[in-house]
Structures are given as structure tokens and as C-alpha cells.
C-alpha positions as CSV (number, residue, x, y, z in Angstrom):
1,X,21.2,69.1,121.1
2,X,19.8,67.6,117.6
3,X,20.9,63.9,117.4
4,X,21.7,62.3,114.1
5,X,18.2,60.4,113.8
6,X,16.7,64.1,114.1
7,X,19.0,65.5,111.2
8,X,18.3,62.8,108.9
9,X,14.6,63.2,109.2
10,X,14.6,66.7,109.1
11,X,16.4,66.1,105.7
12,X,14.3,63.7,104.3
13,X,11.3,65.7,105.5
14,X,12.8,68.3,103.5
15,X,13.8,66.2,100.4
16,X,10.5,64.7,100.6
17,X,8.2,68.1,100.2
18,X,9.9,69.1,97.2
19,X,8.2,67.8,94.1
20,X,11.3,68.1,91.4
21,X,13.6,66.9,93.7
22,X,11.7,63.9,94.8
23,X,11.4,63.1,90.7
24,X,15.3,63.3,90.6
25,X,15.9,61.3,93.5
26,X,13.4,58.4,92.3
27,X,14.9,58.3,88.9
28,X,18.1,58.5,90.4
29,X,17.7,55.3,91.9
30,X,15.7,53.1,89.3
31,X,18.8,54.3,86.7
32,X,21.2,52.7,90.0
33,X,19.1,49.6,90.0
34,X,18.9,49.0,86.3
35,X,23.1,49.9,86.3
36,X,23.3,47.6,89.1
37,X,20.7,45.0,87.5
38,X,23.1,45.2,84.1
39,X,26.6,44.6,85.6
40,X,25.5,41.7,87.4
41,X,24.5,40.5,84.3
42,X,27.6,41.8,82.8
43,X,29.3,40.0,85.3
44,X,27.5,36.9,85.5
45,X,28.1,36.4,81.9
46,X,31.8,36.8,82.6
47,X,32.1,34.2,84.9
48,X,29.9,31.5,82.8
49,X,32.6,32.9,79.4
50,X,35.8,32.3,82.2
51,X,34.3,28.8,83.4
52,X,34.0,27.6,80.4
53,X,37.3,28.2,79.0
54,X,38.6,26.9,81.9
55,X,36.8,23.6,81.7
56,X,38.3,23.5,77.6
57,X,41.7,24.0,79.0
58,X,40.8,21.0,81.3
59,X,39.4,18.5,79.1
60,X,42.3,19.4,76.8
61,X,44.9,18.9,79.7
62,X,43.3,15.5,80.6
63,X,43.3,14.8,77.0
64,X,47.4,15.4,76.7
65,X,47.6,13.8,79.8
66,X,46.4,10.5,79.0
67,X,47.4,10.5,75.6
68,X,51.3,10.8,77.6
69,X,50.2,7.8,79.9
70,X,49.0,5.8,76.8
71,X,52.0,6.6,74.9
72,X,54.3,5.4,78.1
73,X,52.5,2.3,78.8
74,X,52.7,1.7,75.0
75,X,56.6,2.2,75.0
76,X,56.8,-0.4,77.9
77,X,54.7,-3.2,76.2
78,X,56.8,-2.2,72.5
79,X,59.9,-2.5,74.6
80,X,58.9,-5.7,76.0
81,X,57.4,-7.2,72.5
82,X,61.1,-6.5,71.0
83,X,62.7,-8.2,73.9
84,X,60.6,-11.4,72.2
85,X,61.2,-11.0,68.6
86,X,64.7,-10.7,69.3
87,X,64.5,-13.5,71.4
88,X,63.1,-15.7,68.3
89,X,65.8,-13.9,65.9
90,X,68.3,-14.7,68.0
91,X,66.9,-18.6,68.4
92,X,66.0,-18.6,64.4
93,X,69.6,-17.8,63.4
94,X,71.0,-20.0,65.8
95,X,69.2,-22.7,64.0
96,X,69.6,-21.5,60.6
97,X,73.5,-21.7,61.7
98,X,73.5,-24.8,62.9
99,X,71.1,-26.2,59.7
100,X,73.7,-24.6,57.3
101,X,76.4,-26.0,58.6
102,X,74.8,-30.0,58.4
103,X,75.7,-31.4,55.3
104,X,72.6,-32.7,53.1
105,X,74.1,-36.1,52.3
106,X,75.5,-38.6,54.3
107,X,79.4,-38.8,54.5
108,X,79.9,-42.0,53.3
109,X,77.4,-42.0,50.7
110,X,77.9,-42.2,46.9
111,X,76.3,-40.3,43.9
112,X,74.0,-43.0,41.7
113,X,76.1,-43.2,38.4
């Protein structure tokens, strides 16, 4: 009984002695490697393409992202600014009130004739 290891070399020994078929076989495989070769390439390229648009979509989602922050931190100093002014408004029409209401002369006082 023949076992594999026997088979495959008696195939190969075969393959081997014939002249066109070993030409076949040999270009066969250098086309394979050069395919192979090529969609590594191919693929490689992808990747590099894909990891690049991924790190736009992340500089542009830190970009919104802080830009929000900013915007919210800037509402809660506005928010406390206007607490101030109105504050002072409040404060300055109190006193504007209360300086409209004085009377500029004296009560007992008299016009010069």
C-alpha cells in the first residue's frame, strides 16, 4: 500500500519531467505572487484611505465637541455677567428714583428778585 508522501512524489516526479508543464506551472505561480503582491497593495492602500478618513471624522468630532463645551461654559459666564449688570440697573434706577424725587432747592428758600 502507496502512502500519501509516495503519491505526491510520484506526481511531482511526474510534473517535474515534463518540460511545458513545468513552464506553466512556474508562470502560474509568479502571476499568483505578483496578484498576491498587488492586492496587498491594493489593500494596504485601503486601509491608509479608511484611516485617514477616520482620523478627519475625528478631529472634526473633537472640533464640534469643544466648540459645544466652549459655547456652554460661555453661556454660564454670560449668564452670570447679566446677573451683575442687572444688579447695577437695578441699583442705578433705584438711585435715579430716589435723586428725582429730591427737590433741587431747599424748602424754605426764596428766589433772588
Amino acid at each position: 500500500m502507496n502512502s500519501l508522501r509516495d503519491r505526491i512524489g510520484a506526481v511531482s516526479k511526474g510534473i517535474l519531467q515534463k518540460k511545458q508543464l513545468r513552464k506553466w506551472l512556474i508562470s502560474l505561480f509568479a502571476i499568483l505572487f505578483v496578484l498576491q503582491l498587488y492586492f496587498v497593495r491594493e489593500m494596504l492602500a485601503a486601509e491608509v484611505l479608511f484611516g485617514m478618513g477616520f482620523a478627519v471624522l475625528l478631529v472634526l468630532c473633537g472640533i464640534f465637541y469643544v466648540v459645544g463645551a466652549v459655547g456652554e461654559r460661555g453661556l454660564d459666564l454670560v449668564e452670570a455677567g447679566i446677573r451683575v449688570a442687572a444688579r447695577s440697573a437695578r441699583w442705578s434706577f433705584s438711585t435715579i428714583e430716589d435723586f428725582s424725587k429730591k427737590q433741587f432747592r431747599h424748602r424754605h428758600s426764596e428766589s433772588a428778585p
